[in-house]
One Martini backbone bead per residue (centre of mass of N, CA, C, O) as a GRO file, in nm:
protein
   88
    1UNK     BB    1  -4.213   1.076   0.451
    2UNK     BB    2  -4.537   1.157   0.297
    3UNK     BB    3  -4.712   1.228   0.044
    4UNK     BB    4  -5.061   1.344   0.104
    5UNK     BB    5  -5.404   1.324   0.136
    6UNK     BB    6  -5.687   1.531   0.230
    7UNK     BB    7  -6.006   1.656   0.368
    8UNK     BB    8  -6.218   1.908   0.386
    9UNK     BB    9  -6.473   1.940   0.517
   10UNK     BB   10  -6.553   2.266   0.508
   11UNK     BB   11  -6.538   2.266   0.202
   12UNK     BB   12  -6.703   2.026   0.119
   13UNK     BB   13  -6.959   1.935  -0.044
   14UNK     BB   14  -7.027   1.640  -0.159
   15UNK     BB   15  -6.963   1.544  -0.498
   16UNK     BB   16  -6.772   1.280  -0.576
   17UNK     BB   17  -6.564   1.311  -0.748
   18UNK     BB   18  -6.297   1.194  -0.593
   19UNK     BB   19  -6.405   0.912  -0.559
   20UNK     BB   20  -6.445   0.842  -0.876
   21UNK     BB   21  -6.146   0.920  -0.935
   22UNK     BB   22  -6.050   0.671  -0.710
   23UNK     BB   23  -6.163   0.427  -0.826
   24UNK     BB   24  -5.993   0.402  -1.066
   25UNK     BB   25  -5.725   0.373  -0.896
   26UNK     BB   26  -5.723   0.303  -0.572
   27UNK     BB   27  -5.959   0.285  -0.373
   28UNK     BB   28  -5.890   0.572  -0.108
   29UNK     BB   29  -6.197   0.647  -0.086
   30UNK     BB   30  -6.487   0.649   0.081
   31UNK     BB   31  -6.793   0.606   0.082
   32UNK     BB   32  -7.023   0.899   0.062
   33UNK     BB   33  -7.064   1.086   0.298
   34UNK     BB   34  -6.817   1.147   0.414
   35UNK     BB   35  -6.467   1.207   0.253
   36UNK     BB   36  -6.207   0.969   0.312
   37UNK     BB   37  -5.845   0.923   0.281
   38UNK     BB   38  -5.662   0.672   0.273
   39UNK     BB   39  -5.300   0.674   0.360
   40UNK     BB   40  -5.244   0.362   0.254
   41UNK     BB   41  -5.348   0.368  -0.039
   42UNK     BB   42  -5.262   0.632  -0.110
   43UNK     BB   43  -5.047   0.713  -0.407
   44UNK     BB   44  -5.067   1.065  -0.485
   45UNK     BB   45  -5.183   1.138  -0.791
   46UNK     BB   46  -5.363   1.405  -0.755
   47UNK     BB   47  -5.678   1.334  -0.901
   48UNK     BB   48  -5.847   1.472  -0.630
   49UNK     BB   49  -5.709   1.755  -0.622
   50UNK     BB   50  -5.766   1.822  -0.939
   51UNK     BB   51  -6.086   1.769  -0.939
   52UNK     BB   52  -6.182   1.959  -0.759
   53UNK     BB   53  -6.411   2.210  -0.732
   54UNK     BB   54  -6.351   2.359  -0.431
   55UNK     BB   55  -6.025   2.218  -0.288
   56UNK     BB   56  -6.090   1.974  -0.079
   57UNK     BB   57  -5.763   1.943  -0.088
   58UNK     BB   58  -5.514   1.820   0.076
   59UNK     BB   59  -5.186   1.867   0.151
   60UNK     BB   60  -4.923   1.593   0.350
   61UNK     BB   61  -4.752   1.496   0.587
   62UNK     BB   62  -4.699   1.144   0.636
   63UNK     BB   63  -4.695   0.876   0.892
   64UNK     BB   64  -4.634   0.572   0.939
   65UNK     BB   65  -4.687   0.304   1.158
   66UNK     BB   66  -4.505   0.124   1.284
   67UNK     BB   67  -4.411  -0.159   1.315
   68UNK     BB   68  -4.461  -0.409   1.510
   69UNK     BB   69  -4.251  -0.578   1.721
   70UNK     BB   70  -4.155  -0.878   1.783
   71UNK     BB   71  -4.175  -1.143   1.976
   72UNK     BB   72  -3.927  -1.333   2.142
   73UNK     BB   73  -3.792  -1.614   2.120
   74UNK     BB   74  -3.682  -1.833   2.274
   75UNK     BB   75  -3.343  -1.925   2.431
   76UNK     BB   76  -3.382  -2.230   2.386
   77UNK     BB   77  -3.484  -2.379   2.669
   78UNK     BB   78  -3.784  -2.448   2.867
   79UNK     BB   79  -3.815  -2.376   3.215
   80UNK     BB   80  -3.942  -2.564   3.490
   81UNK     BB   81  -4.075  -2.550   3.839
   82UNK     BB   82  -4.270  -2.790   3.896
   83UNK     BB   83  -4.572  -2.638   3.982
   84UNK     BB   84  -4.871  -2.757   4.154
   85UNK     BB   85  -5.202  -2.770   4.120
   86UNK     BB   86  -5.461  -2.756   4.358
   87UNK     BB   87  -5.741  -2.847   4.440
   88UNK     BB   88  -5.997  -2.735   4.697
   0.00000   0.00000   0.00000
């Protein structure tokens, strides 16, 4: 698990503080309002966290979603059963 950031709408004013300070580092929070912090791109610089002027910034544990497993390719030749459709 990774620690990362997220606002709290109910208590943020909306003054892109937060926004202002991660453009200049990961540019992980979208422009707003409401302003939300991508937990994929944010480094956890604490940045936006320290800027808040009214605290709306938690942290918090994320877990990224597992990579989707391959696909496995046939092993071997693949075999055909012959079956021929007509057209009716």
């Amino acid at each position: 698990m990774e620690q990362k950031f997220r606002v709290i709408p109910k208590v943020c004013n909306e003054c892109g503080v937060c926004y202002k300070v991660c453009l200049d580092i990961a540019q992980a929070i979208a422009e707003g309002p409401p302003y939300v912090i991508d937990p994929v791109l944010c480094t956890a610089c604490k940045e936006c966290y320290n800027q808040c002027p009214v605290q709306a910034i938690e942290e918090y544990e994320w877990e990224p979603e597992p990579p989707e497993p391959p696909v496995p390719e046939p092993a071997g030749p693949v075999l055909s059963l012959g079956i021929t459709l007509k057209d009716s």
